[in-house]
Backbone as CSV, one residue per row, in Angstrom:
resi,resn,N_x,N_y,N_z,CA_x,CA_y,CA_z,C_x,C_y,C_z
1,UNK,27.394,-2.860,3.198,26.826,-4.117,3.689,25.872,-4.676,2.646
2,UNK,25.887,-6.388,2.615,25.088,-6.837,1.612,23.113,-7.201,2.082
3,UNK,22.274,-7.633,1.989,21.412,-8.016,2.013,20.747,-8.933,1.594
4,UNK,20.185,-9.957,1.386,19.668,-11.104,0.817,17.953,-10.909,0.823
5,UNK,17.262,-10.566,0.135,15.669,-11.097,-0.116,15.236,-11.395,-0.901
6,UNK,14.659,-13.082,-0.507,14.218,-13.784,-1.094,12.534,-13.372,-1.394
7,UNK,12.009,-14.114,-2.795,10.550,-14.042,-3.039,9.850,-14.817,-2.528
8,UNK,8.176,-14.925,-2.555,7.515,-15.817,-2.146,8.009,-17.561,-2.177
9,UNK,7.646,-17.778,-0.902,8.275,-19.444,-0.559,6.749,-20.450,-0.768
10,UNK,6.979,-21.110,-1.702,5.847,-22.093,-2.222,5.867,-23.443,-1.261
11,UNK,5.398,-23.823,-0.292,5.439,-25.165,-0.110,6.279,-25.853,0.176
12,UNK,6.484,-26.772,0.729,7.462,-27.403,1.549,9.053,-27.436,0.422
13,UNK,8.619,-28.066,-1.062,10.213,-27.708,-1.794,10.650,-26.247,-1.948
14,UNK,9.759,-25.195,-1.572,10.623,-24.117,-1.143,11.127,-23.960,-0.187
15,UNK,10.478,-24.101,1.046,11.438,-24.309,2.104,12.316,-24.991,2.286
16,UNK,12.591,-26.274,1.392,13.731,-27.332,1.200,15.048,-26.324,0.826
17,UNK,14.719,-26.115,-0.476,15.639,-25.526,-1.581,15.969,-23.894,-0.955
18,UNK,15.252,-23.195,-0.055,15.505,-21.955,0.915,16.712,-22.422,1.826
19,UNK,16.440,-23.534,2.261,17.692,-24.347,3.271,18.842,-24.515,2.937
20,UNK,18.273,-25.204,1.727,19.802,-25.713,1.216,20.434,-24.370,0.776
21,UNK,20.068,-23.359,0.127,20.679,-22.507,-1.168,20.817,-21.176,0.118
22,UNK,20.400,-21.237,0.728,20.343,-19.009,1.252,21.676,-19.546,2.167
23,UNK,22.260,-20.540,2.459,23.173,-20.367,3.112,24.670,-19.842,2.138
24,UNK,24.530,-20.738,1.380,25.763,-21.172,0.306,25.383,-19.315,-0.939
25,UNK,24.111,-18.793,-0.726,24.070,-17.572,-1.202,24.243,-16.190,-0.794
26,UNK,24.205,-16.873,0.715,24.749,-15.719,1.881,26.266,-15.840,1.855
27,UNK,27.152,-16.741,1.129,28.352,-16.646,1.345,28.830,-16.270,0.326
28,UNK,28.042,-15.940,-0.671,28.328,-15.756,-2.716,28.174,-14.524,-2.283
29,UNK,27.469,-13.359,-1.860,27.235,-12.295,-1.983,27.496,-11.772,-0.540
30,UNK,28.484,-12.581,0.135,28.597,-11.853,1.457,27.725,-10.912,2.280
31,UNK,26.355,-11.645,2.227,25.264,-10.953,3.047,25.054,-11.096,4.400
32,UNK,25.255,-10.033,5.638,24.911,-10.014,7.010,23.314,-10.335,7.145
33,UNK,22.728,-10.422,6.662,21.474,-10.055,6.896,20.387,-10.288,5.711
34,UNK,19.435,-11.667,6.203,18.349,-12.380,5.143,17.167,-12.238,5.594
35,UNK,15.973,-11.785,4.611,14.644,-11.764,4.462,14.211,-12.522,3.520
36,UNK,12.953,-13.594,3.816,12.502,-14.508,3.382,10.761,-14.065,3.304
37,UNK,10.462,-13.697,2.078,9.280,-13.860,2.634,8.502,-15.553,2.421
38,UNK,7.725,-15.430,3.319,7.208,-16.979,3.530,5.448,-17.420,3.483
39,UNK,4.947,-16.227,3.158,3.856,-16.185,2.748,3.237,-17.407,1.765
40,UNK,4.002,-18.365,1.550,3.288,-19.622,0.909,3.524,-20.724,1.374
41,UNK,4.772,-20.437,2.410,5.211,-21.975,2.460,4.321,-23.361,3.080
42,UNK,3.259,-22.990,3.459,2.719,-24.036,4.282,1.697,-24.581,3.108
43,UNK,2.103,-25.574,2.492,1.348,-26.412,1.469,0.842,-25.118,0.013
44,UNK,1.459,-24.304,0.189,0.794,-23.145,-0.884,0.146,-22.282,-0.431
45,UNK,-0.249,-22.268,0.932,-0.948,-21.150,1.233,-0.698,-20.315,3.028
46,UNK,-0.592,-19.786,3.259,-0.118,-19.056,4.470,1.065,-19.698,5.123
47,UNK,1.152,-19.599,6.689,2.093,-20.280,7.092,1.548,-21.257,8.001
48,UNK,2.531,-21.342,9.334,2.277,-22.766,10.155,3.713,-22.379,10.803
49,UNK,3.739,-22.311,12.459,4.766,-22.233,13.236,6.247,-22.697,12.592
50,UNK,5.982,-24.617,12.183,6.560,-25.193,11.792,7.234,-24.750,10.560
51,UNK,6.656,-23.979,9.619,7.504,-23.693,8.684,8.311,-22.424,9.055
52,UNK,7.785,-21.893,9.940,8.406,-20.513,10.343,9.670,-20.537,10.729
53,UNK,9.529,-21.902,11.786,11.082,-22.335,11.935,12.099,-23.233,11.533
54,UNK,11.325,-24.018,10.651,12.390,-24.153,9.255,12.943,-22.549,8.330
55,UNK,12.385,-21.902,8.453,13.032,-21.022,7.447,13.703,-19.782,8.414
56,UNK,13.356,-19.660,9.426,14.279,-19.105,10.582,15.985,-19.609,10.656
57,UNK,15.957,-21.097,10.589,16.939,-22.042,10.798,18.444,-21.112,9.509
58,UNK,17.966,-20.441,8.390,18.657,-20.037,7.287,18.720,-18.228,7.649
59,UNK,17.310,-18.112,7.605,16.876,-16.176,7.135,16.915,-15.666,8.485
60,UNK,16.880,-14.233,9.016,16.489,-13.656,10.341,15.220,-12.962,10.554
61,UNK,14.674,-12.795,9.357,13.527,-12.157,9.365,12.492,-12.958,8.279
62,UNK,10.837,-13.462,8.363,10.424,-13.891,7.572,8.897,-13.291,7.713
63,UNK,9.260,-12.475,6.424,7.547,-11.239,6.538,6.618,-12.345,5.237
64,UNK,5.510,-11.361,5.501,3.881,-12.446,4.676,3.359,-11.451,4.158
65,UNK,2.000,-11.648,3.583,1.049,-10.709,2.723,-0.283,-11.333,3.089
66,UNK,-1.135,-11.439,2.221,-2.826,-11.967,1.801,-3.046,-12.917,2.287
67,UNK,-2.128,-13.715,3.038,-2.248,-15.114,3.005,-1.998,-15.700,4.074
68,UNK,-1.450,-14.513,5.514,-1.147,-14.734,6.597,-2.090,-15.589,7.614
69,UNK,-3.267,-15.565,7.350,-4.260,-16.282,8.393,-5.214,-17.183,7.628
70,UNK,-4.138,-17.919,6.655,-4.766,-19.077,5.949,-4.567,-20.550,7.015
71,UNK,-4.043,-20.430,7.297,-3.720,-21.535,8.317,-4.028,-21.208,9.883
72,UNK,-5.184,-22.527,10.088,-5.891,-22.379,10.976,-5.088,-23.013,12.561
73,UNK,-5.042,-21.743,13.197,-3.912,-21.465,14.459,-2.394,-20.890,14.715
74,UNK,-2.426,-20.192,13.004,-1.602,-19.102,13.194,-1.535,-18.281,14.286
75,UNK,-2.769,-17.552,14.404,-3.001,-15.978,14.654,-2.233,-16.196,15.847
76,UNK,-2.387,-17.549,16.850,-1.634,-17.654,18.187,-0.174,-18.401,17.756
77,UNK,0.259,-18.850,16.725,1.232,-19.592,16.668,2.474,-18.196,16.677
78,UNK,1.871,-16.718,15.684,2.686,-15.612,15.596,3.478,-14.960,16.505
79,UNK,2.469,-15.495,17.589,2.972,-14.489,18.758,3.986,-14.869,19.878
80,UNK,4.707,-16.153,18.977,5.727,-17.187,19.676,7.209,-16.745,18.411
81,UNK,6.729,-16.070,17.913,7.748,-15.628,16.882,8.196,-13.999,16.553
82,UNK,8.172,-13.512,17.024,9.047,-11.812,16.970,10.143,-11.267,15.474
83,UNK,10.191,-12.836,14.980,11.063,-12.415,14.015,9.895,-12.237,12.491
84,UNK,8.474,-12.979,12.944,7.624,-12.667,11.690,7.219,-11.288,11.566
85,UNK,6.950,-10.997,10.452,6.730,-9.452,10.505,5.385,-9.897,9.281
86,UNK,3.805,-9.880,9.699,2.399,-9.457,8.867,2.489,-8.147,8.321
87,UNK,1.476,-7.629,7.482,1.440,-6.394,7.011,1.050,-5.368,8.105
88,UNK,1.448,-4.232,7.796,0.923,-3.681,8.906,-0.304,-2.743,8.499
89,UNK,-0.576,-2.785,7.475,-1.702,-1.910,6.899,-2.723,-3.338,7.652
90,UNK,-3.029,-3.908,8.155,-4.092,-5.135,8.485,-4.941,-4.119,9.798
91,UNK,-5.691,-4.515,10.494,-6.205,-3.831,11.568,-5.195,-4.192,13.025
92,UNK,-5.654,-3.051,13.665,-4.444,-3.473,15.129,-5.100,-4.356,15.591
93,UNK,-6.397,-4.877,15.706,-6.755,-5.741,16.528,-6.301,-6.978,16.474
94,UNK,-5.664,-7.103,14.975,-5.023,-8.456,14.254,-3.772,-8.888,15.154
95,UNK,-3.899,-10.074,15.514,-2.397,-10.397,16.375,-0.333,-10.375,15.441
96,UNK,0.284,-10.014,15.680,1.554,-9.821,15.447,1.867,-8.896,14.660
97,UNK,3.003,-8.668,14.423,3.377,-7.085,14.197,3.691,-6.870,12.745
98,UNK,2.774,-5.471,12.018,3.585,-4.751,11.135,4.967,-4.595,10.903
99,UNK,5.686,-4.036,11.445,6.943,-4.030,11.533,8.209,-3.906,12.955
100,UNK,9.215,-4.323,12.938,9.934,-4.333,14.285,11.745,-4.308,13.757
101,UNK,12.211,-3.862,14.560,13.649,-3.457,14.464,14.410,-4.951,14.911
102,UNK,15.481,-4.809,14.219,16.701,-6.048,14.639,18.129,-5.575,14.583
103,UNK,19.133,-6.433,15.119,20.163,-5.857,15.136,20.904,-6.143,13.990
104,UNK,21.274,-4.912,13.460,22.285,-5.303,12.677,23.449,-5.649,12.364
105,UNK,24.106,-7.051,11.818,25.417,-7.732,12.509,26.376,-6.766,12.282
106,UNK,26.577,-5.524,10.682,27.482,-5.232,10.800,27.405,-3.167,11.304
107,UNK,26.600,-3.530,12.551,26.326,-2.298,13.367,24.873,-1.642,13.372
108,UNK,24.563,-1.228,14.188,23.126,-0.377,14.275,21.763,-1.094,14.091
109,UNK,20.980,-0.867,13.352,19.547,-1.757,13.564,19.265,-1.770,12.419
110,UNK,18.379,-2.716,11.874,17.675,-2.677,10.970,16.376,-2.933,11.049
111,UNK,15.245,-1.798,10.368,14.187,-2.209,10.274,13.335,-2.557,9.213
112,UNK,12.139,-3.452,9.773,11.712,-4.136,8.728,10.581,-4.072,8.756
113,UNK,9.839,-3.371,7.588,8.288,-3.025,7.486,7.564,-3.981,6.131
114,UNK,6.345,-4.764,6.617,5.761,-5.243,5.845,4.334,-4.554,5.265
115,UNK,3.863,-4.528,4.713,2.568,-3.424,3.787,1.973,-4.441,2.792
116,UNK,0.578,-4.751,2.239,-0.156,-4.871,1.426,-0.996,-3.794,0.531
117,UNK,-0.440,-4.329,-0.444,-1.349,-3.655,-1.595,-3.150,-3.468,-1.357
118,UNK,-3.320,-2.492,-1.813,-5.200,-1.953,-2.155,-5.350,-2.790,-3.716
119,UNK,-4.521,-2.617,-4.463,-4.957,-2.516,-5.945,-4.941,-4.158,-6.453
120,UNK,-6.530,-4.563,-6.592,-6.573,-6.544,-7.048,-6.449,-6.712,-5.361
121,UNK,-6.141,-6.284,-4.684,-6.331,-7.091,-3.331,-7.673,-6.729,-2.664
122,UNK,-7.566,-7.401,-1.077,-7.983,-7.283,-0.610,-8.591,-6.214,0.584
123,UNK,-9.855,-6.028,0.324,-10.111,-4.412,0.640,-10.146,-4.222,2.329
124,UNK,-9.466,-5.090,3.083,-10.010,-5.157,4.444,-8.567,-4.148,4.763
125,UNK,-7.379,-3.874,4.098,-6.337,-3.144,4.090,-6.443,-1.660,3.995
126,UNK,-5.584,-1.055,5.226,-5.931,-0.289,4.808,-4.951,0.973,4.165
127,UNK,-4.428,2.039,4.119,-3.650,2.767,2.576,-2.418,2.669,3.517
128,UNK,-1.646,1.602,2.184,-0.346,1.142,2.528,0.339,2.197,2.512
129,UNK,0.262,3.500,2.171,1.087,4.903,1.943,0.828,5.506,2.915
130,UNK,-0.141,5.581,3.664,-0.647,6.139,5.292,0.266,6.071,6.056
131,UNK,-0.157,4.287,6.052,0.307,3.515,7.178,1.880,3.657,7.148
132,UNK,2.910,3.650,6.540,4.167,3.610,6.069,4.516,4.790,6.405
133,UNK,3.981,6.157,5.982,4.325,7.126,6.561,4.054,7.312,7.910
134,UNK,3.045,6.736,8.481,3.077,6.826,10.120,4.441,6.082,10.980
135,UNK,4.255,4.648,10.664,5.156,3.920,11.322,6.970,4.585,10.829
136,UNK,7.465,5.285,9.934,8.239,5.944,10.049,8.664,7.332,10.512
137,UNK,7.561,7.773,10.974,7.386,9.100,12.126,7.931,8.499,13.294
138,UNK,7.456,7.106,13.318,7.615,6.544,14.753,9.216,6.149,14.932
139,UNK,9.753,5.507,14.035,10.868,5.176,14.027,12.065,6.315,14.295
140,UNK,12.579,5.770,15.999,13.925,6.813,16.131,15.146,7.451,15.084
141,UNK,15.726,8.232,14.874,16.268,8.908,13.800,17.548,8.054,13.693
142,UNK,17.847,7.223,14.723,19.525,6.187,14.990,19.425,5.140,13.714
143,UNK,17.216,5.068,13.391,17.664,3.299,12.352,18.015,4.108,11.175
144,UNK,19.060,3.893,10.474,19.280,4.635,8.989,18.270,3.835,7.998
145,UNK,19.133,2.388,8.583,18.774,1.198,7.101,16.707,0.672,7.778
146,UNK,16.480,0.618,6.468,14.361,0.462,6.506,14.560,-0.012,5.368
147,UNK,13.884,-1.708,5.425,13.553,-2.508,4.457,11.998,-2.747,4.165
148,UNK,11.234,-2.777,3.496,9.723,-2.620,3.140,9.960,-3.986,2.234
149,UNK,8.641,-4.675,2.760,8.172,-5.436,1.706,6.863,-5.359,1.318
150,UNK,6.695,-4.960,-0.094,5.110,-4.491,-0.328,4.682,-5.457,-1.600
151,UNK,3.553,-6.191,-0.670,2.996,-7.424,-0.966,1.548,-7.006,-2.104
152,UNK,1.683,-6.553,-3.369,1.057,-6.218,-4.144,0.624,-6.694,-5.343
153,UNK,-0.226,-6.650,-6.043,-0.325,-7.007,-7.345,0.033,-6.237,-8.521
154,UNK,-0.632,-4.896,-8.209,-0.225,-4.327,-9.687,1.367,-3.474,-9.394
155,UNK,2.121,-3.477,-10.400,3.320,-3.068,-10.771,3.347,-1.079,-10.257
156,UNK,2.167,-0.733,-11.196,2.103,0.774,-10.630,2.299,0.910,-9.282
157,UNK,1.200,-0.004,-8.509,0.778,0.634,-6.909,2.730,0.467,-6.240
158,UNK,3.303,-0.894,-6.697,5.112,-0.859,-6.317,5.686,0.458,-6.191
159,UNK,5.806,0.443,-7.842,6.603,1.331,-8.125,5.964,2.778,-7.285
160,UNK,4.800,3.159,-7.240,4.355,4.471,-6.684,4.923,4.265,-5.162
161,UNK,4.761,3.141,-4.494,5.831,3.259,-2.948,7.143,3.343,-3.434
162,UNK,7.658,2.913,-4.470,8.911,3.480,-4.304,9.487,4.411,-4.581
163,UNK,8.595,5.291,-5.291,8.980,6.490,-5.954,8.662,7.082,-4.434
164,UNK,7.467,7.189,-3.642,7.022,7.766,-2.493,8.133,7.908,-1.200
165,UNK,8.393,6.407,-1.172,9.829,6.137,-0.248,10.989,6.349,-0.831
166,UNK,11.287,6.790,-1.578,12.745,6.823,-2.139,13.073,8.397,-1.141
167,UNK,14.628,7.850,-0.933,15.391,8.939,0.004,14.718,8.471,1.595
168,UNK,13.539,7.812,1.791,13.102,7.223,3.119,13.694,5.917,3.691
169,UNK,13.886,5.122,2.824,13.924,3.480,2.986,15.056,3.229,1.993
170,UNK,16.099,2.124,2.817,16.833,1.454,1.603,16.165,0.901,0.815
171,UNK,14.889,-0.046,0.961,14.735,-0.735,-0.076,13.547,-1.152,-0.045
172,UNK,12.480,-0.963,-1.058,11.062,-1.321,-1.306,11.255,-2.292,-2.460
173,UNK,10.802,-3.856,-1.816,10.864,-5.147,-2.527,9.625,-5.220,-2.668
174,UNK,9.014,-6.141,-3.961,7.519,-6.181,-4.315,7.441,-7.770,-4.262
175,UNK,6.346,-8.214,-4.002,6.386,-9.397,-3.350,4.887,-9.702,-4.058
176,UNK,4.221,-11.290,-4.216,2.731,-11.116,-4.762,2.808,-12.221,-5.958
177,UNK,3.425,-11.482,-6.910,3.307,-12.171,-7.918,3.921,-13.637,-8.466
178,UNK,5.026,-13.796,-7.654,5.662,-14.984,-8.244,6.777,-14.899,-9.100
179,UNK,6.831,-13.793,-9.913,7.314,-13.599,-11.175,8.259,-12.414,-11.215
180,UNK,9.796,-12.403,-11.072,10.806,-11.535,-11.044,10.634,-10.931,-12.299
181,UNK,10.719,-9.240,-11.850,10.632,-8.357,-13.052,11.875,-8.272,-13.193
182,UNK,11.645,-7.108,-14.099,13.153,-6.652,-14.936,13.521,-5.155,-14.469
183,UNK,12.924,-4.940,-13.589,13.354,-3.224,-13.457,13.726,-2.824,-11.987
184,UNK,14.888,-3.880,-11.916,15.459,-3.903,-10.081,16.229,-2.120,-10.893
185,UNK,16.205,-1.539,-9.740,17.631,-0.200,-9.585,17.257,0.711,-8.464
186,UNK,18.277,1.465,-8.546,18.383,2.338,-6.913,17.834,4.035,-7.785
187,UNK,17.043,4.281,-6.683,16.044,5.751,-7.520,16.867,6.108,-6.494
188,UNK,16.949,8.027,-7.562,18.044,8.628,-7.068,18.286,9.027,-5.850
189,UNK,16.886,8.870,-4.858,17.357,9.136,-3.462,18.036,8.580,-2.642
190,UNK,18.464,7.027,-3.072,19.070,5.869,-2.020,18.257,4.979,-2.442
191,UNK,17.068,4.605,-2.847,16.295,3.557,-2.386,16.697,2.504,-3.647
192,UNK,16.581,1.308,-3.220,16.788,0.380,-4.237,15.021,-0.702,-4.128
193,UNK,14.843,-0.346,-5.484,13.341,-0.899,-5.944,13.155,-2.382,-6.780
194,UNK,12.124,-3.020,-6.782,12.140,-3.716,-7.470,11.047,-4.133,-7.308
195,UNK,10.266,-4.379,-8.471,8.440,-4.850,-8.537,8.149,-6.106,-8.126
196,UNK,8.894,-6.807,-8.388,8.540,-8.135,-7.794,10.118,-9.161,-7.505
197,UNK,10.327,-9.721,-6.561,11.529,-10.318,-6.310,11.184,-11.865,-7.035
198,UNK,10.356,-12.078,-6.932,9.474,-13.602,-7.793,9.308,-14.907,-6.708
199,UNK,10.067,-15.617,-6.590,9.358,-16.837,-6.031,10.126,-18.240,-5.439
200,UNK,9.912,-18.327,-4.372,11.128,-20.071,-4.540,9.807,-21.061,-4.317
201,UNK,9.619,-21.766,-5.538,9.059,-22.465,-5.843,9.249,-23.645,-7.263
202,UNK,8.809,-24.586,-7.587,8.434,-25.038,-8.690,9.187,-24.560,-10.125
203,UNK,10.172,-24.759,-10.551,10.523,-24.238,-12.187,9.480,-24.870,-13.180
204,UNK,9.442,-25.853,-13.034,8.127,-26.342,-13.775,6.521,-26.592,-13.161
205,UNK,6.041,-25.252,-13.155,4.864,-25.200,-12.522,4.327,-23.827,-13.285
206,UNK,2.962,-23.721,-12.340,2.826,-21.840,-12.648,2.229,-21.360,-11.499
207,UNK,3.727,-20.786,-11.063,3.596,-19.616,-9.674,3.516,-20.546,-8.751
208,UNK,4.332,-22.107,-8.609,4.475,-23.035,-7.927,3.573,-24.219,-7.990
209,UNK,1.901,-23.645,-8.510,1.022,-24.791,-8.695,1.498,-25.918,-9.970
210,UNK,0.318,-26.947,-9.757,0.425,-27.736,-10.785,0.404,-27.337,-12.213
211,UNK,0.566,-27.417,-13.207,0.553,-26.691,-14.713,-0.932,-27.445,-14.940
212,UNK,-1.149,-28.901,-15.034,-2.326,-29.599,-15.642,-3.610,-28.638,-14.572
213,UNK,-3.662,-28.354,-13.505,-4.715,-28.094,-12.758,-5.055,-26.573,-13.135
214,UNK,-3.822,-26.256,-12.913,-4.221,-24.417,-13.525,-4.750,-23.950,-14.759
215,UNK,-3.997,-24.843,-15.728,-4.793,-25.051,-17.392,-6.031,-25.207,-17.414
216,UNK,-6.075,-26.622,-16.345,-7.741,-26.981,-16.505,-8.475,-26.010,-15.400
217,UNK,-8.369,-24.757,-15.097,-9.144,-23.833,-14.229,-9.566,-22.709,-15.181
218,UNK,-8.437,-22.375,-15.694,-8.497,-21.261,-17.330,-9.267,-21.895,-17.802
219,UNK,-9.294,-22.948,-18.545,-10.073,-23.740,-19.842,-11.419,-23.618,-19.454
220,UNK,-11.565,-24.036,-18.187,-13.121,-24.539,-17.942,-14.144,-23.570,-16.689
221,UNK,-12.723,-22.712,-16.328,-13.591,-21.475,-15.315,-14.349,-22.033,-14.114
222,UNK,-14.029,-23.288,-13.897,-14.753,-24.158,-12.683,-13.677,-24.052,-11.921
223,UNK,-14.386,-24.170,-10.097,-12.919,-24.247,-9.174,-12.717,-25.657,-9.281
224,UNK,-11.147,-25.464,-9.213,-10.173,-26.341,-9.513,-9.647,-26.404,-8.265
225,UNK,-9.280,-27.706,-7.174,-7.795,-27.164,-6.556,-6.506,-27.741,-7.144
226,UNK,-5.614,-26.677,-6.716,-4.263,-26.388,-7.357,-3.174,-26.940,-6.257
227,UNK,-3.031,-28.064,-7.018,-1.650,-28.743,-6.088,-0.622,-27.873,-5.950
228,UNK,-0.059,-27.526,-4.698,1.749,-27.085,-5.138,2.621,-28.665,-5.788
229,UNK,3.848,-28.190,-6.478,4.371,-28.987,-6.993,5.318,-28.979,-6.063
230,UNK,5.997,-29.982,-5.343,7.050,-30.035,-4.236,7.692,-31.067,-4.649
231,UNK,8.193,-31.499,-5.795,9.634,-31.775,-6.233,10.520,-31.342,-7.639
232,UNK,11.374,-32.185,-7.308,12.059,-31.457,-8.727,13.055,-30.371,-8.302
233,UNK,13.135,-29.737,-9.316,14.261,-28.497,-10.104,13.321,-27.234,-9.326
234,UNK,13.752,-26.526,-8.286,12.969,-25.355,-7.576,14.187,-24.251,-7.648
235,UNK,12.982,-23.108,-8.479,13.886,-21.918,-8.209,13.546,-21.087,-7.502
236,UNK,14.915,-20.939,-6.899,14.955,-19.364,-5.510,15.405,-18.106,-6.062
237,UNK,14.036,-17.642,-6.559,14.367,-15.901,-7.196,14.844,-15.141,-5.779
238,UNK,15.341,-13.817,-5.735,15.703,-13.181,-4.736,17.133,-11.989,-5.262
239,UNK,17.131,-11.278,-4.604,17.765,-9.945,-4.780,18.611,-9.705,-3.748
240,UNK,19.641,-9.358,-3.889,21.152,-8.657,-3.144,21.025,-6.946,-3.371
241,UNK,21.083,-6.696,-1.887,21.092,-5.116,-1.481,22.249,-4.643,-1.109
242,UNK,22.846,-3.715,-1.956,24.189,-3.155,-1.159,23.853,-1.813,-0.965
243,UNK,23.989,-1.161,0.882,23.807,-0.278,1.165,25.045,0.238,2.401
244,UNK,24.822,1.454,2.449,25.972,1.977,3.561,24.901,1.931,4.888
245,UNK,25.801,1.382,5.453,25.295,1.196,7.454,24.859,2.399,7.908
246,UNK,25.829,3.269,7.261,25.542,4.703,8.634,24.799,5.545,7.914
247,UNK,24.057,5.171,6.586,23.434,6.217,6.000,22.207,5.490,5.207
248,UNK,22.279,4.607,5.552,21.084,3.712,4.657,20.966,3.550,3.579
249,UNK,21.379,4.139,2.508,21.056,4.311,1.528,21.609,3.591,0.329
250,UNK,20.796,3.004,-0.399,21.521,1.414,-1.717,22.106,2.481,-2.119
251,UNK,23.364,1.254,-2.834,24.367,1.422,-4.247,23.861,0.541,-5.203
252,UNK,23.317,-0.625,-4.646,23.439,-1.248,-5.992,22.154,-2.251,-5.580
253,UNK,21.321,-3.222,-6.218,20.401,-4.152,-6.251,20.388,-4.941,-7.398
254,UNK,20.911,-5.921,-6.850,21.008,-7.377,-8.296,20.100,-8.702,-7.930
255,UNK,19.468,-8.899,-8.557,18.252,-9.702,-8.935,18.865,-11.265,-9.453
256,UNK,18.651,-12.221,-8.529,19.050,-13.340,-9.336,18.313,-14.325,-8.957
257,UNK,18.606,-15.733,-9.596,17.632,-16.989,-9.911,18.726,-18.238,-9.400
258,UNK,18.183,-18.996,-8.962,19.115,-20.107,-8.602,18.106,-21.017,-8.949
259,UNK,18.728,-22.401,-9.656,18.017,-23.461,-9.030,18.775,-24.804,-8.536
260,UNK,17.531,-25.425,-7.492,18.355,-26.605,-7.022,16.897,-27.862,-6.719
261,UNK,17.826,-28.610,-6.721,16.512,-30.190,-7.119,16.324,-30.722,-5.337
262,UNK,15.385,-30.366,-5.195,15.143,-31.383,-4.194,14.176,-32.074,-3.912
């Protein structure tokens, strides 16, 4: 079976160009089953009901990171949605869920765990390696296939969940940066890794913002705000998972770039 996950969604021309493209890419790579993360789409920064279900309308699952309760009336907008999945390293008192099971079209369940990074983040998290090993104690022995998205900055803290989860989880995607690495592959236990999936946002931008505003934030070390750029040529980084149903475990993970103008 195939898989589709997409990188961080920038702003309304990512959610455009998510619309148009994950359908016509779900049929290129014959994927049952799409993850979006959406952690930007609402003007550049968290979400908003409304975008949740624009990008529902394409993906079945749409997990977040750092940025989940940037938008003021989330925390109650989440709990009208079952298919979002927050980090679950956050506190329980936080409204909507770490992670939750779905069906999988071509048999059995799939689950889907979201996690934030310690390392450059934010310290209110707490050890994404804990927490991950708990919530898979919990998980009945029937789900084979476990998708992780670990919303991080540095490359080590990734790769150390995936070296950690490998033979646990089909697939630990790194999410954060914007910027698709180069070192997608399946570690020898099953798991298929990759440091960062990158971004549907902006081709001419940086990390979806404006280029003139971000320059002038470097140059002059004063806060700046940073427009998202929402037209034009937008690319949808994102990765294809091929794994076996009854055993979870990747064959293969290919990393690709699309773009489309809207």
């Amino acid at each position: 079976m195939n898989l589709i996950f997409l990188g961080d969604v920038v702003g309304k021309g990512g959610r455009n160009a998510v619309k148009a493209l994950l359908p016509e890419l779900r049929r290129e790579y014959n994927a049952q089953f799409a993850i979006v993360n959406g952690e930007n789409s609402a003007a550049g920064n968290g979400m908003t009901g409304s975008c949740v279900k624009e990008l529902l309308e394409v993906a079945d699952v749409v997990t977040c990171g750092d940025h989940v309760w940037d938008q003021k009336g989330f925390e109650n907008e989440i709990q009208l949605y079952p298919q979002v999945i927050r980090p679950a390293n956050l506190s329980t008192l936080q409204p909507g869920k770490g992670y939750s099971v779905f069906r999988n079209p071509a048999g059995g369940e799939i689950a889907v765990i979201a996690l934030m990074g310690k390392v450059f983040m934010r310290d209110s998290a707490y050890c994404p390696f804990e927490t991950v090993e708990n919530i898979l104690a919990k998980l009945p022995s029937t789900i084979k296939t476990i998708v992780v998205d670990f919303h991080a900055e540095a490359s080590s803290e990734k790769l150390a969940m995936g070296r950690f989860l490998d033979g646990k989880v089909t697939a630990v995607l790194g999410t954060h940066t914007h910027v698709q690495t180069a070192d997608a592959k399946v570690f020898p236990g099953g798991t298929a890794v990759i440091s960062d999936t990158g971004m549907c946002g902006a081709e001419y931008s940086i990390l979806g913002r404006e280029v003139p505003a971000v320059l002038k934030k470097f140059r002059t070390g004063m806060a700046t705000r940073l427009p998202v750029v929402e037209k034009g040529d937008i690319r949808v980084d994102g990765v294809c998972v091929t794994f076996d149903v009854h055993t979870g475990r990747a064959s293969d993970i290919t990393p690709f770039s699309r773009i489309v103008n809207v």
